[in-house]
N, C-alpha and C positions, 0 to 999 in steps of 0.2 A: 576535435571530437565534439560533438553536440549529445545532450544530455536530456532525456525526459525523464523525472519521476514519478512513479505513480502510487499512490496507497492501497495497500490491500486488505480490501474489505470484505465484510459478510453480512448481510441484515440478519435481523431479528424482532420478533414483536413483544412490545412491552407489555407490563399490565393493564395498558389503555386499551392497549390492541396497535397502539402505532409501529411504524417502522423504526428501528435504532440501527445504526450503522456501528460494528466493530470492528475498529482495527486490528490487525495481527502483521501487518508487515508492509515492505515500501519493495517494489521492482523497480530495477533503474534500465534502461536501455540505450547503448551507448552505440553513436553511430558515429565510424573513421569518417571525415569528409573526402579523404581521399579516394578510398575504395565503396565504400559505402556499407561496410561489412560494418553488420550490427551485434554485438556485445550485449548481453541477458544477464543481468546480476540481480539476483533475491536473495530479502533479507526478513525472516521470520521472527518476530517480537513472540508470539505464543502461536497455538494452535488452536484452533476451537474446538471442545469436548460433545456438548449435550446438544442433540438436535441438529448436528453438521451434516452437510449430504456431500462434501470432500470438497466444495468448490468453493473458492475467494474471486472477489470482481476485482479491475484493477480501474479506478478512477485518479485522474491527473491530480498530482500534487497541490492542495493549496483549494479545490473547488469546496464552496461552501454550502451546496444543497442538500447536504443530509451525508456525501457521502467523505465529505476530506475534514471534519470536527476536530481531527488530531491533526499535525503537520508532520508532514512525512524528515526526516534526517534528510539534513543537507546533503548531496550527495560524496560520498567518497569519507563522509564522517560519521564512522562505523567505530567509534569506541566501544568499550565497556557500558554506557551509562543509556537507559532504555530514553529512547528522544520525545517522551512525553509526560 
């Protein structure tokens, strides 16, 4: 099986007015090499409250442009313990 992660994010504008990226959760997508059937696993850290219009982005695990600032859980290590 091959494995992408992705973090799930939400912008938001700061005091400055700039753009902030919040995490709330990692989607993982797991594809059989064999069949090629792909596997959807989500994994929500919180929710967002004030100003949400219900949608998160999903940018690849580990990118540094504004939108991966936290690192998403190794995959498959889903403890108790929040991975940031």
């Amino acid at each position: 099986m091959s494995k992408r992660v992705y973090n799930l994010v939400r912008p938001r504008e700061d005091k400055q007015g700039r753009t902030r990226w919040d995490r709330h959760g990692v989607l993982i997508i797991e594809t059989d090499r064999g069949t090629g059937e792909e596997r959807i696993t989500v994994r929500l850290d919180s929710i967002p409250a004030h100003g949400w219009d219900g949608w998160l982005r999903g940018f690849a695990a580990g990118r540094r442009d504004g939108a991966g600032d936290r690192q998403a859980a190794p995959a498959g290590d889903f403890g108790d313990d929040v991975p940031f």
